[in-house]
C-alpha positions as CSV (number, residue, x, y, z in Angstrom):
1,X,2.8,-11.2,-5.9
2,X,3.1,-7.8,-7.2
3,X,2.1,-8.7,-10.8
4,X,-0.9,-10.6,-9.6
5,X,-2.3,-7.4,-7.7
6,X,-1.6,-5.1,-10.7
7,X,-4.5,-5.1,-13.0
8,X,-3.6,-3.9,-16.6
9,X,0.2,-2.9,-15.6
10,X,2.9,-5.0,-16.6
11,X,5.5,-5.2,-14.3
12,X,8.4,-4.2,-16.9
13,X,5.9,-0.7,-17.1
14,X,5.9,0.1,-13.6
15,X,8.5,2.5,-12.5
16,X,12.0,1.1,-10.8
17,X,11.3,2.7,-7.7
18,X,7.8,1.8,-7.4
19,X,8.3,-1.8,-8.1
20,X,11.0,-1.4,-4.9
21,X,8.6,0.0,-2.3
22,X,6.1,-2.1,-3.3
23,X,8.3,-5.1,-3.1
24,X,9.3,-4.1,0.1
25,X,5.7,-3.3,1.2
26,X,5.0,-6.6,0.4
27,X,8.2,-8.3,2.1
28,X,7.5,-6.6,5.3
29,X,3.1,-7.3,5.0
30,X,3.9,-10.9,4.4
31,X,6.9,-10.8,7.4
32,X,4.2,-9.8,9.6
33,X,7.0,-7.9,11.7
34,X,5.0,-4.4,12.0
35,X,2.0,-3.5,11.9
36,X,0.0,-3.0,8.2
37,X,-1.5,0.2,8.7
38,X,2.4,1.5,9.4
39,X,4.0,-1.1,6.4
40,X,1.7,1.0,4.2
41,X,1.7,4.4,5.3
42,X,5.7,4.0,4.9
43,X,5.2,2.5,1.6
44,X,2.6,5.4,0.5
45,X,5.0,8.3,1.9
46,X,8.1,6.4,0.0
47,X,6.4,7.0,-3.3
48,X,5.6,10.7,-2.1
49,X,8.8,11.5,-1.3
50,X,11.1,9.1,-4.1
51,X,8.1,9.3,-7.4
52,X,4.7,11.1,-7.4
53,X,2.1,11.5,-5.7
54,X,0.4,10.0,-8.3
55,X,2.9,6.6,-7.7
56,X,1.4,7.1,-3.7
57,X,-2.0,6.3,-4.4
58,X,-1.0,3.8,-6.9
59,X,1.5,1.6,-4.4
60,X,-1.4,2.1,-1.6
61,X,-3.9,0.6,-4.0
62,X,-1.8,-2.4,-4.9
63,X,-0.5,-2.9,-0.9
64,X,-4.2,-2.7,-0.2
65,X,-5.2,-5.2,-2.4
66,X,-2.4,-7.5,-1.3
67,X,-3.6,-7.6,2.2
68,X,-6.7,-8.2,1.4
69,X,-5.4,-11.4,-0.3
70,X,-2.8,-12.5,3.0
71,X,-3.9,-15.1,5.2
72,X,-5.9,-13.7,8.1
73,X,-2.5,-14.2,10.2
74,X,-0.7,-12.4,8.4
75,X,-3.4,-9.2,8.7
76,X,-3.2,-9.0,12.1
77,X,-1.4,-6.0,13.4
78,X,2.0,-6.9,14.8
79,X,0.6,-10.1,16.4
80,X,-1.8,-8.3,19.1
């Protein structure tokens, strides 16, 4: 799912630990255990903390287009 929301980027290109957090950002957005708006945020300050600030906008871009491409279910924000 990661690949398919990364235009022009390889996966093999993307950095180990951006292709975590955004695996896990996806995990937990598809789990539908916690809200998105939190899923990402955590994602985002993953990359700011563990790669770039450059990698931050980059994993919120490609979490932001994977929800936009979940089932409306799956959007909703911890169930409520």
């Amino acid at each position: 799912m990661v690949s398919a929301h990364t235009e022009n980027w390889r996966l093999e290109r993307i950095a180990l630990i951006d292709r975590a957090i955004l695996r896990l950002g996806v995990y937990e957005l598809r789990s539908d255990k916690a809200p998105r708006k939190v899923v990402v945020n955590e994602a985002v300050e993953l990359a700011k903390t563990f790669s770039s600030e450059e990698a931050a906008g980059f994993v919120n871009g490609v979490l932001d287009s994977v929800l936009h491409a979940l089932p409306e279910k799956v959007k909703q924000d911890g169930g409520s």
